[in-house]
C-alpha positions in Angstrom: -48.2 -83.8 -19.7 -48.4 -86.8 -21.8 -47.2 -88.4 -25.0 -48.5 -91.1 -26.8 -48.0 -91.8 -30.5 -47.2 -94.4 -32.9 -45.7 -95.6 -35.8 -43.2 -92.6 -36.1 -39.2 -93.2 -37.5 -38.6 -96.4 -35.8 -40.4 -96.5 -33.3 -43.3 -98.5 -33.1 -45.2 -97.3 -29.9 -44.6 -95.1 -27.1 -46.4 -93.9 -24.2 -44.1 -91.0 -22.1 -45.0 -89.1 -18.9 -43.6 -85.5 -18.7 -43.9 -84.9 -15.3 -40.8 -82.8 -13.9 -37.7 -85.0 -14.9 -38.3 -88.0 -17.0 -35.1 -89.6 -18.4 -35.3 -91.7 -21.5 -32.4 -94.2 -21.8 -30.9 -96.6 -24.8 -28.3 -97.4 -27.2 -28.0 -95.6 -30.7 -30.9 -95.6 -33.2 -33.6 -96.6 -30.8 -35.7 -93.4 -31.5 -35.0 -91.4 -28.0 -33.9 -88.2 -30.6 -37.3 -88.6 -32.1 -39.1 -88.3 -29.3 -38.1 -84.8 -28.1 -38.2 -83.4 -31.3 -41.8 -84.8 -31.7 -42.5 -82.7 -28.3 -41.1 -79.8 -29.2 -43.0 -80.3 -33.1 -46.3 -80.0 -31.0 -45.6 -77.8 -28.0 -44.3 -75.3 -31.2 -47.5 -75.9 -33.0 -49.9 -75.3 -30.6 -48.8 -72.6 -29.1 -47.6 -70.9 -31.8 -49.1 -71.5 -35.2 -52.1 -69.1 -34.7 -49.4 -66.5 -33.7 -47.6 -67.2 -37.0 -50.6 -67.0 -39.6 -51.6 -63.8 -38.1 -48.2 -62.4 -38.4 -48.2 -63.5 -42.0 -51.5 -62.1 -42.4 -50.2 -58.7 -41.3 -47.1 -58.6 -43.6 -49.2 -59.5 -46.7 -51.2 -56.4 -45.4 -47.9 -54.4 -45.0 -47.0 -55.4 -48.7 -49.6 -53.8 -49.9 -49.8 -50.7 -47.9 -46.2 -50.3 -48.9 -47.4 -50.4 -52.6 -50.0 -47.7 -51.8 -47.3 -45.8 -50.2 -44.8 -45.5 -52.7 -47.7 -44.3 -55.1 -47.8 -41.7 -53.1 -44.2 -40.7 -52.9 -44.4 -40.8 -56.7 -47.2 -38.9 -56.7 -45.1 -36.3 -54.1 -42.3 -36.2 -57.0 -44.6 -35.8 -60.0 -46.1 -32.7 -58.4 -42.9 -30.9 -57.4 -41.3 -31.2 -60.5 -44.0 -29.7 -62.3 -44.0 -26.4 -60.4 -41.7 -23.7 -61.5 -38.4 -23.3 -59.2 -36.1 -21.0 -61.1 -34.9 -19.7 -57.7 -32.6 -21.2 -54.7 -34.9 -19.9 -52.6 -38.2 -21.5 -54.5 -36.1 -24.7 -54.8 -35.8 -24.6 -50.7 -39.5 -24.3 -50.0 -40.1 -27.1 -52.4 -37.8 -29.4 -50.8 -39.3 -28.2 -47.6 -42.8 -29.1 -48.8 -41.9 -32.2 -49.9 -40.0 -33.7 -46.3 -42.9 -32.3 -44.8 -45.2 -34.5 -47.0 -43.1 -37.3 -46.9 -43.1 -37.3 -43.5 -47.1 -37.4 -43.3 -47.5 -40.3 -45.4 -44.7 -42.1 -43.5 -46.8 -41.4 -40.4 -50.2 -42.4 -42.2 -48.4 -45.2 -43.3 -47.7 -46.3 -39.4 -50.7 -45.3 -37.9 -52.5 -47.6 -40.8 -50.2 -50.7 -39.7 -51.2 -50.1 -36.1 -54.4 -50.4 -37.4 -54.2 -53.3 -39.5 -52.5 -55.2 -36.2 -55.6 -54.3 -33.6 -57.8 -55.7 -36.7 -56.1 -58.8 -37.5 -56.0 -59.4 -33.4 -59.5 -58.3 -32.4 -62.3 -57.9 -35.7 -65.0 -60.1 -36.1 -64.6 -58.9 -40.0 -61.0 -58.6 -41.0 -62.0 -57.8 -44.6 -64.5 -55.4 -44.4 -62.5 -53.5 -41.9 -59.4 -53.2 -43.4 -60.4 -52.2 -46.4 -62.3 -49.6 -44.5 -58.5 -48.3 -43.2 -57.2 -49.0 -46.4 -60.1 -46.6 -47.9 -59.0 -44.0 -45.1 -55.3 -44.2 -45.8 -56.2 -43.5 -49.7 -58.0 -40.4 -49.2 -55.8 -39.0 -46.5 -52.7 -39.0 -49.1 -55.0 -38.0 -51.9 -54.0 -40.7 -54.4 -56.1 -41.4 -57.4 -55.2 -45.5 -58.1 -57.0 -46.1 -60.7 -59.7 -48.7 -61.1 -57.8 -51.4 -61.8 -55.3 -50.7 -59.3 -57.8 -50.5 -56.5 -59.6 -53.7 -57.7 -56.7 -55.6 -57.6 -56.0 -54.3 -54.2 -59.1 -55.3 -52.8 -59.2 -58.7 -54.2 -55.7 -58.8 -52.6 -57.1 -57.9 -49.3 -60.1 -60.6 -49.6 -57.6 -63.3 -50.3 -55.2 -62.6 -47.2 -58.7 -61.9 -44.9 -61.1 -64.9 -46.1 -58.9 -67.4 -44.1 -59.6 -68.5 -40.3 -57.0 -69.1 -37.7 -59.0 -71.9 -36.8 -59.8 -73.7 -39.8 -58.4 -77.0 -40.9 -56.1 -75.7 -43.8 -54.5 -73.0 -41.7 -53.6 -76.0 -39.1 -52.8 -78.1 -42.1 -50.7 -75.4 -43.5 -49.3 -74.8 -39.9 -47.8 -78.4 -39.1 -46.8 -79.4 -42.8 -44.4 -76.0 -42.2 -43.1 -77.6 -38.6 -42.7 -81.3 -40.4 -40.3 -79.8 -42.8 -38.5 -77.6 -40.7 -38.5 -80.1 -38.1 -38.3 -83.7 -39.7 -37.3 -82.4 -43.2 -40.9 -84.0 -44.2 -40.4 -87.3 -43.0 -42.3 -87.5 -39.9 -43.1 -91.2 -40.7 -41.7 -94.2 -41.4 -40.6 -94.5 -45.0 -42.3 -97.6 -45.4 -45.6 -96.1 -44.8 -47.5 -99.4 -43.3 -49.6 -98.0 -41.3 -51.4 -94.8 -40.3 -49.3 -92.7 -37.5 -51.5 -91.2 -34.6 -50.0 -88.2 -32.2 -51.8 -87.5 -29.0 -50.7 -85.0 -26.3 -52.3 -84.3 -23.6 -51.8 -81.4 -20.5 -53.5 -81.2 -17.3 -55.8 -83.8 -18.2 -57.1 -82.3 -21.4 -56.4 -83.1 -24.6 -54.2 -80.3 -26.5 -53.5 -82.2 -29.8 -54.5 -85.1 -31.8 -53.3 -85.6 -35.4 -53.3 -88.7 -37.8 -51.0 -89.0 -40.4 -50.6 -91.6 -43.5 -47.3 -91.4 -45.2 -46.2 -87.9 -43.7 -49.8 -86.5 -45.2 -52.4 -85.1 -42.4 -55.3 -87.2 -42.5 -57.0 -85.6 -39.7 -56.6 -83.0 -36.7 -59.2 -83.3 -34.1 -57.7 -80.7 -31.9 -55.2 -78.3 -31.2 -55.1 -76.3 -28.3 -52.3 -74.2 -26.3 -50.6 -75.5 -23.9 -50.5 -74.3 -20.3 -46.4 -74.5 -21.1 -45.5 -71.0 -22.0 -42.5 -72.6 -24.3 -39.9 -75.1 -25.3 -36.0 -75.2 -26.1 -34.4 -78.2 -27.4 -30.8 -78.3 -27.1 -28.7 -81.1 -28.7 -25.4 -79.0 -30.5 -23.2 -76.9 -28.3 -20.5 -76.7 -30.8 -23.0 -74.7 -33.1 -22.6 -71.7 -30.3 -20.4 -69.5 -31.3 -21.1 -70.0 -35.2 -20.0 -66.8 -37.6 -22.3 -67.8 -40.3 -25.6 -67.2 -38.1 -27.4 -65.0 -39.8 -27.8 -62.1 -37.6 -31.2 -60.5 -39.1 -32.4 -63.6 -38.4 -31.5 -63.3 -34.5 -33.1 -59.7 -34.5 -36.3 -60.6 -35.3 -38.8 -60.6 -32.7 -41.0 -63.3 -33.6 -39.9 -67.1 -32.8 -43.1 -68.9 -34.6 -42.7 -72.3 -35.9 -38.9 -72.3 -36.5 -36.9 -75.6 -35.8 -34.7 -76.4 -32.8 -31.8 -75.5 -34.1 -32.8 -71.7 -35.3 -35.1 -71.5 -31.7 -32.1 -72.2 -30.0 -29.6 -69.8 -31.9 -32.3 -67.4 -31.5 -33.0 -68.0 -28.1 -29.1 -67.5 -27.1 -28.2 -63.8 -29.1 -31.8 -61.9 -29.2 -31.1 -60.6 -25.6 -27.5 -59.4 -26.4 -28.2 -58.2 -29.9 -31.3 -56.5 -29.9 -31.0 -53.5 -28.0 -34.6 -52.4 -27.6 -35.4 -54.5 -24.7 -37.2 -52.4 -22.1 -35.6 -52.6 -18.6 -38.1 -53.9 -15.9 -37.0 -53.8 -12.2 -38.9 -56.6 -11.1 -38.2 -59.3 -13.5 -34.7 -58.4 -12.7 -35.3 -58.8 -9.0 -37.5 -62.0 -9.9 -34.2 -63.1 -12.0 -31.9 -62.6 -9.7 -33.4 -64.5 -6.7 -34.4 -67.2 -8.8 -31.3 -67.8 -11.1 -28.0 -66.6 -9.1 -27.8 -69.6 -7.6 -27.6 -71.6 -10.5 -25.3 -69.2 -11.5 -22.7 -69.7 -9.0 -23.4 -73.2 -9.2 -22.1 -73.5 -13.0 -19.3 -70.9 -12.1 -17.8 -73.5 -9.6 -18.1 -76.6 -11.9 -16.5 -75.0 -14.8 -13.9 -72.7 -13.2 -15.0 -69.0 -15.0 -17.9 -67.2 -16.0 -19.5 -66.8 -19.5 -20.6 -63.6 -20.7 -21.4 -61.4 -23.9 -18.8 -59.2 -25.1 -20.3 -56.4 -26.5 -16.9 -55.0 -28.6 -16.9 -58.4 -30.2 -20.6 -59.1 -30.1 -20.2 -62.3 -29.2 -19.7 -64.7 -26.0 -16.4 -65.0 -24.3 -15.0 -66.9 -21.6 -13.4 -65.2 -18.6 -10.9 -67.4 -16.3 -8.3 -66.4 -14.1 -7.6 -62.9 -15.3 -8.1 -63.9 -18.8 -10.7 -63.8 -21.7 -11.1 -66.4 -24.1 -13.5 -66.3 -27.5 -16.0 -69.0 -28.0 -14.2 -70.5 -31.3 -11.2 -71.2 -28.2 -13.7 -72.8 -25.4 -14.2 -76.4 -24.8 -17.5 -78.2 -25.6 -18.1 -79.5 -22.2 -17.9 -75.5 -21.0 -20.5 -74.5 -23.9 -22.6 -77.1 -22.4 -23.3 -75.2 -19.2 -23.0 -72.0 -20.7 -26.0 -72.6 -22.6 -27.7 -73.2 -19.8 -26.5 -70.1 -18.3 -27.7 -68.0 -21.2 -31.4 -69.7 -20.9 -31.2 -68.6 -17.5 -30.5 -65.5 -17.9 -32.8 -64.3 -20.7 -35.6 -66.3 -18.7 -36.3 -69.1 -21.6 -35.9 -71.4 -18.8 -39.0 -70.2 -16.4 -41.9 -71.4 -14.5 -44.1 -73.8 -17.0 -41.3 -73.7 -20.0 -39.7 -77.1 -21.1 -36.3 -78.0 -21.9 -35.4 -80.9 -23.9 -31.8 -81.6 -24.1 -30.0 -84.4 -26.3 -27.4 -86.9 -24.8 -26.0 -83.9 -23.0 -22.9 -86.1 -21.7 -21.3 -86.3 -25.1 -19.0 -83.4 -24.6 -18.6 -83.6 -20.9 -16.3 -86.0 -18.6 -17.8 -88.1 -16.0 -17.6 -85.7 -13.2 -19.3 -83.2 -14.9 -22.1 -85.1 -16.2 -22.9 -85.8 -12.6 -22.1 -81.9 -11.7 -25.2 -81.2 -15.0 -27.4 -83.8 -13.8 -27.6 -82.2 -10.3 -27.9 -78.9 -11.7 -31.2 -80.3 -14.0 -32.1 -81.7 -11.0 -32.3 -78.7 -8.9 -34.1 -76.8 -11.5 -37.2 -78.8 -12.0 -37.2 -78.8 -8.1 -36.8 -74.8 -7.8 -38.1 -73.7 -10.8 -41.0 -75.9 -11.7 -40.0 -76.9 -14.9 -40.3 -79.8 -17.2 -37.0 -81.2 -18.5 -36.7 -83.7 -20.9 -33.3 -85.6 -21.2 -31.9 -88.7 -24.0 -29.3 -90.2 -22.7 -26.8 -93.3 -22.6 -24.5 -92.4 -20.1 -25.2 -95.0 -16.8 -23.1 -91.9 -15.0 -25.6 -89.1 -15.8 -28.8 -92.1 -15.3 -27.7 -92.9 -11.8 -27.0 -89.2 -11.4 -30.4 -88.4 -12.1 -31.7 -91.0 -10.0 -29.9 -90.4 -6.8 -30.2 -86.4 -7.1 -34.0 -87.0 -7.7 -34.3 -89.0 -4.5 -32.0 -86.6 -2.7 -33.9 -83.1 -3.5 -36.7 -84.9 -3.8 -38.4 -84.9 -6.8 -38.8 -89.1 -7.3 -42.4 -88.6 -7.2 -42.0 -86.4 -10.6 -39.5 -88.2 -12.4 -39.7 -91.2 -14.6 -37.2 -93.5 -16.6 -37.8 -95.1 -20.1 -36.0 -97.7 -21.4 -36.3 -97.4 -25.6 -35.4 -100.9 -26.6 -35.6 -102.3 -30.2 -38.1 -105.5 -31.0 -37.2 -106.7 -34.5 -37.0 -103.9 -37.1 -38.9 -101.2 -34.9 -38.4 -99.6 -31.2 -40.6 -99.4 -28.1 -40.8 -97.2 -24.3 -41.1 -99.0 -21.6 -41.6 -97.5 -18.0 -38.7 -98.4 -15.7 -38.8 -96.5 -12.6 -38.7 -99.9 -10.5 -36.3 -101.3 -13.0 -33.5 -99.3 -14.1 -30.9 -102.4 -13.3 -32.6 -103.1 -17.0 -31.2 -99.5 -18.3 -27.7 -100.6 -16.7 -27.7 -103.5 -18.5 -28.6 -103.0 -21.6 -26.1 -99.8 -21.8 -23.3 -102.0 -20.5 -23.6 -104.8 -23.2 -20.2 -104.1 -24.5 -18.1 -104.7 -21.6 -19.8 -108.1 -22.4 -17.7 -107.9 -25.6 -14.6 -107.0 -24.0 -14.7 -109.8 -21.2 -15.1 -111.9 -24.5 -11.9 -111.0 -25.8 -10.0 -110.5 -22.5 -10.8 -113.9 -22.3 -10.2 -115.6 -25.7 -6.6 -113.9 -25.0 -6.2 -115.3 -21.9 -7.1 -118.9 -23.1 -4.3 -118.4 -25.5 
């Protein structure tokens, strides 16, 4: 996979190789944050915004099958109450009539959505058949809507259908939702001097092109999905463990074009909270023989195991005989634990990416080497992509000498992100990471200074 773009944030031009590990390097405000969230923007995009526009398709649909529902329950109601029940035992019947009723329109009402899905997934004319099940649904509840009613209906149903998945506005639509929720609309530079172009490409083929002029789309000449079956970015640990997630929000089953942040949250409680995950044998047995060893690996490095406490309904941390809640559990220990979770409820697979912010800001030096070997070992094993920003010359020399020692060196690249004036550029520096090393250790430079203007004194 490959990323080219320019003239997004600060940074002027970059050209980046995701081949297994790459490792982009440099000091604050270079732009190396920027860059994986622009991956993630697109992988999210093109995998997922036809996913998204048909499930808002389906729950415009749903809106108005509701509507034609609760007609009928009315309808139910007015009927009953015009009958004459004088006894207990009329008054029985009646209420029996009426569950029994309710109950077929409920079920009329499902079968209908069912319906609506296969159409929305499979018709060559949306329009023509929906309203064809929305027609069926009508008579088989024996509802008279009116003219009006029914007219607005199926100008209702002509607006949600007319659209294509493939057409420019729903792409449009599509990646002026992920700019906002991604770059809070300001995907460019605010000065706006020139036009910012965005091409990705996979297995040789393009999968997305896009030029942009002052945050606007100006044009899309493709967007494709990716042969990567999804993307995690991970740059807050200390967010784990939040009580203000909104749990509704984690039981949903749809991820769609939701920023980092929420796809991570997400990503970390749907497995725990949402209880009507069917059991499969052999993904466990897949799991088990392709995760446990990463398992135990994080188990040794940070002294306990990590697991969801379903009293509490949230993650705890088990050490020596004891149990401590996530509020209580050091940054550094969320870091791996994160990791673990992925793991665990496979978002870290085969063909998935993981993108990971400066990942040694909460860990010690020892462990940053102990994560970097663990990254390591899973593009080796599991054939992943990771992605990592960093400024730690531990964790870069890390990366290079596990690379070379599980031998991956062939699939891993280092960037250097380097500002020239006002705006930053990448620069390639497998052959050359003394130039990482030295840039990153500029301020011992400083401190010599000092040491030695105190000395002179």
């Amino acid at each position: 996979m490959r990323l080219k773009f320019s003239n997004i944030g600060i940074i002027k031009e970059a050209d980046i190789l995701i081949d297994g590990l790459t490792v982009i390097a440099g000091v604050n405000d270079t732009g190396k944050s920027t860059i994986g969230k622009l991956l993630y923007f697109l992988i999210k995009i093109v995998n997922n915004y036809k996913e998204q526009f048909r499930n808002n398709q389906a729950n415009r649909l749903f809106s108005l099958i509701d509507d034609i529902k609760d007609k009928g329950e009315e309808n139910i109601y007015h009927e009953s109450i015009k009958r004459d029940n004088k006894t207990l035992s009329d008054q029985s019947k009646l209420l029996n009539e009426r569950n029994k009723l309710r109950f077929l329109l409920r079920k009329f009402e499902q079968e209908v959505r069912n319906k609506v899905v296969d159409i929305i997934e499979n018709s060559d004319d949306i329009e023509k058949d929906v309203l064809k099940v929305i027609d069926e649904f009508i008579e088989n509840i024996d509802i008279d809507l009116g003219e009006i009613t029914y007219n607005k209906i199926k100008e209702e149903i002509g607006i949600i259908t007319k659209l294509n998945e493939n057409s420019e506005s729903v792409k449009k639509a599509a990646i002026d939702i992920m700019i906002q929720n991604e770059f809070d609309r300001q995907i460019t530079s605010s000065l706006c001097k020139k036009k910012t172009e965005i091409v990705l490409d996979d297995n040789n083929m393009n999968i997305a092109r896009m030029i942009l002029n002052c945050n606007e789309i100006e044009e899309i000449s493709n967007m494709v999905s990716s042969t990567y079956s999804d993307i995690t970015y991970i740059d807050i640990p200390f967010s784990f463990g939040d009580d203000n997630i909104n749990r509704r929000f984690l039981l949903r089953k749809g991820k769609y074009l939701i920023n980092h942040i929420k796809d991570l949250q997400w990503k970390l409680y749907v497995k725990y909270l949402n209880s009507d995950d069917e059991n499969d044998i052999i993904d466990e047995i897949e799991k088990r023989e392709m995760i446990d060893k990463f398992k135990i690996f994080i188990k040794q490095v940070i002294g306990g195991d990590f697991g969801f406490k379903e009293e509490e309904r949230n993650f705890i941390f088990r050490k020596n005989g004891d149990e401590f809640r996530i509020k209580n559990i050091a940054e550094g220990i969320k870091a791996f634990a994160i990791i673990k979770i992925l793991l665990e409820s496979r978002f870290i697979q085969k063909n998935s990416i993981l993108i990971i912010d400066e990942p040694e800001v909460h860990l010690h030096p020892q462990w940053q080497i102990n994560y970097a070997e663990l990254l390591v070992r899973m593009v080796k094993e599991l054939k992943i992509k990771v992605l990592i920003n960093s400024h730690s010359t531990y964790m870069i020399e890390a990366f290079k000498i596990y690379s070379d020692h599980y031998g991956i060196s062939e699939t891993t690249n280092f960037y250097l992100m380097k500002k020239r004036n006002k705006y930053s550029e990448s620069k390639l520096v497998n052959d050359q990471l003394n130039t990482i090393y030295e840039e990153l250790s500029k301020p011992y430079s400083k401190l010599d200074e000092v040491l030695l203007n105190d000395f002179d004194k």
